[in-house]
C-alpha positions in Angstrom: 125.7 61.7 118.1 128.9 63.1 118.9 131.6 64.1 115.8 134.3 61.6 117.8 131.6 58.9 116.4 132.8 59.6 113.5 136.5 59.9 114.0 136.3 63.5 114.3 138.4 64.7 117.1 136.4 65.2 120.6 137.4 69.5 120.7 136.4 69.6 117.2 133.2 71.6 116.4 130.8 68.8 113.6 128.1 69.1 112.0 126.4 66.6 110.5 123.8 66.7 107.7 121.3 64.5 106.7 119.3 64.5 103.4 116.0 62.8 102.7 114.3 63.4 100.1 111.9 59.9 99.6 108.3 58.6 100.4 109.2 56.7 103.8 105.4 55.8 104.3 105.6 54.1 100.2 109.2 52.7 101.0 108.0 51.2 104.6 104.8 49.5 102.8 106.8 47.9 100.0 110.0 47.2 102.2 111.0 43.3 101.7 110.4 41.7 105.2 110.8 38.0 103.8 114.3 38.2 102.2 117.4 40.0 102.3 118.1 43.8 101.8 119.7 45.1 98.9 120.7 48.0 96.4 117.9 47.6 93.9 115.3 48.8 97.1 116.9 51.7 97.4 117.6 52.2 94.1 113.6 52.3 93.4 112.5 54.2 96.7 115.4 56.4 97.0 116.4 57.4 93.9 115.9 60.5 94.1 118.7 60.7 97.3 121.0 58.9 95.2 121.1 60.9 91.9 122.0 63.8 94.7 124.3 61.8 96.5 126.2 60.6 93.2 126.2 64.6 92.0 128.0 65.6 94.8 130.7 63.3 95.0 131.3 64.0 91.1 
């Protein structure tokens, strides 16, 4: 996608990074189909991601 998807300026050179660092195939077997998404899925599968996430914004 495109940097202006992201309210970057069209002209403007983006780069965008994505981290993953979680066991999709674990997290697709255990992912709740029969009710509603939410924080404490992540929280257990991702965790990892997370704790990275939360260091760099600190």
């Amino acid at each position: 996608m495109p940097g202006s998807e992201f309210g970057r300026d069209e002209k403007e050179l983006t780069a965008r990074i994505a981290y993953v660092d979680f066991n999709s195939r674990e997290a697709l077997d255990n992912y709740p189909i029969d009710k509603a998404f939410d924080d404490s899925f992540v929280k257990t599968y991702c965790a990892r991601t997370i704790e990275a996430v939360g260091r760099l914004v600190n």
